[in-house]
Each structure stands twice: as C-alpha cells, then as structure tokens.
C-alpha positions in Angstrom: -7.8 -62.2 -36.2 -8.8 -59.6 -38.8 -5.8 -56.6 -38.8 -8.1 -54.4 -41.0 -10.8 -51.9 -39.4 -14.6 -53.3 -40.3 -16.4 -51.3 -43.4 -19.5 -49.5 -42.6 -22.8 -51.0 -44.9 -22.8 -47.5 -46.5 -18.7 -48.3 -47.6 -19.3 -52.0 -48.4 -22.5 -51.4 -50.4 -23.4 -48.0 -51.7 -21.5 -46.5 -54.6 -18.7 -44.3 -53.9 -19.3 -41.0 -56.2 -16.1 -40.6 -58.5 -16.6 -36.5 -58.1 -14.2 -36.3 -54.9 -11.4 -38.6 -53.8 -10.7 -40.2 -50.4 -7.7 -40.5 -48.6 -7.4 -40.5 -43.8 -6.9 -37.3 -42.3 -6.3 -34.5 -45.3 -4.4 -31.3 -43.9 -5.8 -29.6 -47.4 -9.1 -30.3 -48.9 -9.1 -29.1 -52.6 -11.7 -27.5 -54.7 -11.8 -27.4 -58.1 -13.7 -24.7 -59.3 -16.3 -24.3 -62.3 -14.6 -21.9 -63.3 -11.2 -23.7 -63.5 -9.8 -22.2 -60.2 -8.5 -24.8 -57.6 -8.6 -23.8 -53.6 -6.6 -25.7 -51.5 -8.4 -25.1 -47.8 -6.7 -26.4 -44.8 -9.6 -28.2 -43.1 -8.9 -26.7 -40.2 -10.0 -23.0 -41.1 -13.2 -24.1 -42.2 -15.4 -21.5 -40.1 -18.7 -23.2 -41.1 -21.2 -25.6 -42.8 -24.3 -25.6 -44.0 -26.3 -27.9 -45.8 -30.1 -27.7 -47.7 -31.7 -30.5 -48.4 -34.4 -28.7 -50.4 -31.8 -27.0 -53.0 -28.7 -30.1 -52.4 -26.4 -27.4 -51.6 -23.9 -27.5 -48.8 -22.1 -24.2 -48.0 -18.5 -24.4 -46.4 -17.7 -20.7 -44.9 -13.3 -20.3 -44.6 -11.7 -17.0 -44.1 -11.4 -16.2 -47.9 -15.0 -16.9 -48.6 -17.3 -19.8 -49.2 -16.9 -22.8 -50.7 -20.6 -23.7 -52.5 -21.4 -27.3 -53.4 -24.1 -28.3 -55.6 -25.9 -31.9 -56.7 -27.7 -34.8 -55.5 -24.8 -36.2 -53.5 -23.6 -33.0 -51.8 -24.6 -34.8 -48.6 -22.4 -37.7 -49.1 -19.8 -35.5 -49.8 -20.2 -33.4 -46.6 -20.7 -36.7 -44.7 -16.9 -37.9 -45.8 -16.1 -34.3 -45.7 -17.0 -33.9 -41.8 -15.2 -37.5 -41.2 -11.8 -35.8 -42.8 -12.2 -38.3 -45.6 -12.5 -36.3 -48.9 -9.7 -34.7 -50.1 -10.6 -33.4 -53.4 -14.1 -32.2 -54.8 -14.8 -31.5 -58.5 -18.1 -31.3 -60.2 -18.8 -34.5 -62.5 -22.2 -33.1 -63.9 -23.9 -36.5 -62.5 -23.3 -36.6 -57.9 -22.4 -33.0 -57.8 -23.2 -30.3 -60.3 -21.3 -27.3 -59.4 -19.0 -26.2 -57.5 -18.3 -22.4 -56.8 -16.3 -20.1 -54.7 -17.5 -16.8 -53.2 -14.7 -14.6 -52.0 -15.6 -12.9 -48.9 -16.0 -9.2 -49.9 -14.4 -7.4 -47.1 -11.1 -9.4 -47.2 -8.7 -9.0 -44.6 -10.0 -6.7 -41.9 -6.5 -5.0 -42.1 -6.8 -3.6 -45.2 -9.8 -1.6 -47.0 -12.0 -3.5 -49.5 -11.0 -2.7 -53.5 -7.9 -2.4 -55.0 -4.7 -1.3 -53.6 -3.0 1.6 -54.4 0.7 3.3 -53.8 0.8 5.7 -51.2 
C-alpha cells in the first residue's frame, strides 16, 4: 500500500520553475517586488485574478492594490497559486520577468487620498 498521494504528470514530468517556492496550504503568499519591496498577502484577501495569455500577465486584485505578474510561466504560477501551492514569487528573468505592485489609489475608504496632515 502506497502512504504517499499520486503525482500529477504535470508534477512528475514538467519542470518546476525555481521563480516561486511551494509549500500545502500558505496563510501568506509573498511577493518580492522589482523594486525590492516584499508583500506578504494573506491569500485569503485576494479580491481577484486575472490572467492574459496574449501579454503572460496575471493580475491578483487585494485590498492594498494589485499584485502584477509577468513572464512565460505566469500561468503555471497562477495554476499552483489557485491550488494554495505557491508561497513565494520572485522574478528570475527566465519563467517570470517581473513582478510589480500597484497600490490602490484611494486607500482606505475611511480616510481621504494623499498625505495626512495634523488637525
């Protein structure tokens, strides 16, 4: 009797990108940023997805803003993404090329947009 669960063909014979990391049910997924910011995004809040074959981008809408991944394997990382596999993403210039975060620009709906200032 074999304890372990059976491998998918895609995990026994395609290549496994080294630009995220795997790990079973992530309560945070991290993002490191191009621009050498990290977001740590309980998956959870994620709002949602959207992927384009045409460009390879996949867009993931949270609260703060969206998360935007670029590259020829963007869709593999959204599949293990969607099956709360992949726990880290960082661009590796090869499977995925960039990845960038746009803050949403209205913020919190409490407070007014721009900077705050003392009463």
């Amino acid at each position: 009797m074999n304890l372990n669960p059976a491998l998918s063909l895609k995990e026994q014979y395609g290549p496994k990108s080294q630009a995220w990391q795997e790990q079973q049910s992530p309560h945070i997924v991290r993002f490191w940023c191009d621009d050498g910011a990290c977001w740590g995004i309980p998956f959870h809040q994620v709002l949602g997805t959207h992927y384009n074959p045409k460009h390879e981008s996949l867009l993931i809408q949270f609260a703060l803003g969206t998360i935007v991944v670029t590259g020829p394997k963007a869709w593999d990382f959204y599949d293990r993404f969607c099956c709360h596999k992949a726990t880290l993403l960082k661009a590796d210039g090869i499977d995925i090329l960039a990845v960038t975060m746009a803050l949403n620009v209205h913020g919190d709906s409490d407070r007014p947009a721009g900077p705050s200032r003392p009463s």
